[in-house]
C-alpha positions as CSV (number, residue, x, y, z in Angstrom):
1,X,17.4,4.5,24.6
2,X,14.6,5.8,22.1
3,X,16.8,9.3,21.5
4,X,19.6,7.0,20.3
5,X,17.4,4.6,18.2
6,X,17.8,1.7,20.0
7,X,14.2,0.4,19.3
8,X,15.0,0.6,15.2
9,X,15.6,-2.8,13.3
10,X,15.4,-4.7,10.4
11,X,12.5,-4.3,7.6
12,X,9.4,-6.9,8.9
13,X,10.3,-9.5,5.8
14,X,13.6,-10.2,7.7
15,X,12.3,-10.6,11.5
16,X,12.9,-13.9,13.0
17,X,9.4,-15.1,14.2
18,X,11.1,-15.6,18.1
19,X,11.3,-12.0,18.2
20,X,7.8,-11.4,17.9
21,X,7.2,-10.6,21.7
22,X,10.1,-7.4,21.7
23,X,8.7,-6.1,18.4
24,X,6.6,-2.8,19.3
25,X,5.7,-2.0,15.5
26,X,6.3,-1.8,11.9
27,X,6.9,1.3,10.2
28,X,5.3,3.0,7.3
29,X,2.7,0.0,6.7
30,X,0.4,0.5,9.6
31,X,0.3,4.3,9.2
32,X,-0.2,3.7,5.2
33,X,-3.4,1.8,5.9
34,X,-4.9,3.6,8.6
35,X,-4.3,6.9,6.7
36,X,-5.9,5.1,3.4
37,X,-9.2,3.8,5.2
38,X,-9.8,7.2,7.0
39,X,-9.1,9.0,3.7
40,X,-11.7,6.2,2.0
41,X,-8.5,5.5,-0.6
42,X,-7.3,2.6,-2.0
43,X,-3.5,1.6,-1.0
44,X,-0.8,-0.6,-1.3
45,X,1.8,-1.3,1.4
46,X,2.9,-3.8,0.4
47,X,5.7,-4.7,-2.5
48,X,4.4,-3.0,-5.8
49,X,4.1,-5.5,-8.0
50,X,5.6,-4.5,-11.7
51,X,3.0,-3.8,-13.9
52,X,0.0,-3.2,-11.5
53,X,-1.4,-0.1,-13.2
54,X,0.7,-0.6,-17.0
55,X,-0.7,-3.9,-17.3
56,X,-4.5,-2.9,-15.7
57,X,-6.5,-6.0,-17.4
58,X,-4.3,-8.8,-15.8
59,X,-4.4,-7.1,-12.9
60,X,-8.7,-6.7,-13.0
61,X,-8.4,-10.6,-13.8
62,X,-6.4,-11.2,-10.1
63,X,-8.7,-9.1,-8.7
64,X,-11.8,-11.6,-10.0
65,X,-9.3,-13.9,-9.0
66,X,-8.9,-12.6,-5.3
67,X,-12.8,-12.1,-4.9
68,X,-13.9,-15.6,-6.5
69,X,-11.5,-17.3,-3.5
70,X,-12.9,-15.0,-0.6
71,X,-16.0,-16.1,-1.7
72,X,-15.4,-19.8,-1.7
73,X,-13.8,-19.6,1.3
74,X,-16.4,-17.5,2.9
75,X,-19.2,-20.7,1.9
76,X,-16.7,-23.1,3.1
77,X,-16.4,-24.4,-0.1
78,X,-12.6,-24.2,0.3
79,X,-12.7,-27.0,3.2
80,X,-14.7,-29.8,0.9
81,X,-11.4,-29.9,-1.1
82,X,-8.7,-32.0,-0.6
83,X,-6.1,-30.7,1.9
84,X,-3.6,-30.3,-0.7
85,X,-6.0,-28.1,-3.0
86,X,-7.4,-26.0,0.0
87,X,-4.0,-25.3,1.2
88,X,-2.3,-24.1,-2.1
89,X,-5.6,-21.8,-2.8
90,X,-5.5,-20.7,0.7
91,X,-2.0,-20.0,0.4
92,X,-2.9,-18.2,-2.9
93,X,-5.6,-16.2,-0.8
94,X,-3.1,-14.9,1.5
95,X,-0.7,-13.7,-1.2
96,X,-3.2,-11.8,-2.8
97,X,-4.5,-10.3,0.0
98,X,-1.4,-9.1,0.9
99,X,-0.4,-7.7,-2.1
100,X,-4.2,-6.6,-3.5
101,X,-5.6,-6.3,-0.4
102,X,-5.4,-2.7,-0.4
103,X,-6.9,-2.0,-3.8
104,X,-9.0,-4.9,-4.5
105,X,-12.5,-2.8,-5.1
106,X,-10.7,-0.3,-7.4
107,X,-12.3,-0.6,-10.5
108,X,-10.4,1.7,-12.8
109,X,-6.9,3.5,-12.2
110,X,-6.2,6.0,-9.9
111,X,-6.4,10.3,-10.0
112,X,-3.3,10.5,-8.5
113,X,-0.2,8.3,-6.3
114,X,1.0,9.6,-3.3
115,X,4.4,7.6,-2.6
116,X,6.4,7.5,0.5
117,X,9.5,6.4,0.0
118,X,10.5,7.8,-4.0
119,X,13.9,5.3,-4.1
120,X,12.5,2.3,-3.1
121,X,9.2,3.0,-4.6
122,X,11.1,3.7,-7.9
123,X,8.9,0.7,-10.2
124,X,5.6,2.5,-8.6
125,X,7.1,6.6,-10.2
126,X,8.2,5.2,-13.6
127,X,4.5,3.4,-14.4
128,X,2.8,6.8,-13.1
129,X,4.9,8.6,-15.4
130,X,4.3,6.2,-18.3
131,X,0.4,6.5,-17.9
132,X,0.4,10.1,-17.4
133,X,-0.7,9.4,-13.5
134,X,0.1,13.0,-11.9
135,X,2.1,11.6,-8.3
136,X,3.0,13.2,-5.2
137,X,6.2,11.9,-3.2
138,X,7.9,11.8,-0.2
139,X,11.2,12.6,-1.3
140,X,14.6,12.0,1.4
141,X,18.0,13.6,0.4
142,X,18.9,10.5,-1.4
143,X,15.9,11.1,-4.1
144,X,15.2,13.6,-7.6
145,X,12.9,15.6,-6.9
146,X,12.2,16.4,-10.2
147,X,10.6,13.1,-10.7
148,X,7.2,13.8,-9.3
149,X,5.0,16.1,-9.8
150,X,4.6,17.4,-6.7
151,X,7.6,16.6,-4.5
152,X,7.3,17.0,-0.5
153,X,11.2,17.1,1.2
154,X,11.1,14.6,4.4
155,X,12.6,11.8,6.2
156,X,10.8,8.8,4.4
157,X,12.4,6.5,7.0
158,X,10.9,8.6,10.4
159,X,7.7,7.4,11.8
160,X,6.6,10.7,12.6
161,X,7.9,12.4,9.8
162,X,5.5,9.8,7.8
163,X,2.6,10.3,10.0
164,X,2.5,14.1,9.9
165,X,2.6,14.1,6.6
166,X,0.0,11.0,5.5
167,X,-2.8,13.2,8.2
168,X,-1.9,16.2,6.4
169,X,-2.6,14.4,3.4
170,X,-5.6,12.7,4.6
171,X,-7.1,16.0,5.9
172,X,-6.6,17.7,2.3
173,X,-8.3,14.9,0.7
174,X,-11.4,14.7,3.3
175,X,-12.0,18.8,2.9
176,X,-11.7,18.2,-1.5
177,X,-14.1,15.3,-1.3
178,X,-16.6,17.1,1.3
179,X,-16.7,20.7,-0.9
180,X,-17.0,18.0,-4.0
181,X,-20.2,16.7,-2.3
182,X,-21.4,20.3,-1.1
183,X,-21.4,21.6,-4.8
184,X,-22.9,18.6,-6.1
């Protein structure tokens, strides 16, 4: 059953909640976070959200935004409101935290992107290129690969392809940062 891809469905924003017990995993988000925290990198895995580096001081403001509400609702000031008002801020909270959850301590913008899927990721490429961000990306037969500027050929949409890649990744960037800190 697993050689003939049996186990593969829809993308996790269409899953009916019912079918919660047969689902064994997402793919690509999991592996994007855990690759991010071992490599100590910010992330998103998540929709990018137009504008996230192009437009850099509204998104410093929702990132105020997104610590001011953890905080209140770390004091518990967020249950002395009115149901109503906690609800919609909560609500608020969980948005941002899953869209900003990833790079909510980054404080200026990044080196360099890695991207893992170049077609659907297309909004992420053109503000890199805009800013002058240098990017490396997964690229799958149906991408350019002159877009990036370094360009990897694999399946985006394979687990393991993903996977062997992001530790390859994440092993690159822990030996850079370690020599950094030897010749410092």
């Amino acid at each position: 059953m697993m050689e003939a891809g049996v186990h593969f469905g829809h993308e996790p924003r269409k899953w009916n909640p019912r079918m919660a017990p047969f689902i064994s995993g997402k793919r690509k988000v999991d592996s994007v976070t855990r690759a991010a925290i071992r490599a100590r990198c910010h992330y998103v895995n998540k929709k990018w959200l137009r504008g996230m580096l192009t437009n850099w001081y509204t998104t410093k403001t929702r990132f105020r935004e997104f610590r001011d509400l953890r905080t209140e609702q770390k004091t518990g000031k967020l249950n002395s409101l009115p149901k109503r008002d906690a609800t919609m801020l909560k609500r608020q909270l969980s948005h941002l935290e899953r869209y900003l959850g990833g790079i909510k301590y980054m404080t200026r913008l990044p080196d360099i992107v890695i991207i893992l899927d170049q077609q659907e990721e297309y909004t992420t490429l053109q503000e890199c290129i805009t800013l002058g961000i240098p990017t490396i990306s997964l690229i799958d037969t149906n991408s350019d690969p002159d877009l990036a500027d370094i360009s990897i050929p694999a399946n985006d949409d394979a687990i393991a392809s993903i996977r062997l890649i992001l530790n390859k990744l994440v092993f690159a960037i822990c030996e850079a940062r370690s020599s950094y800190i030897q010749k410092n």
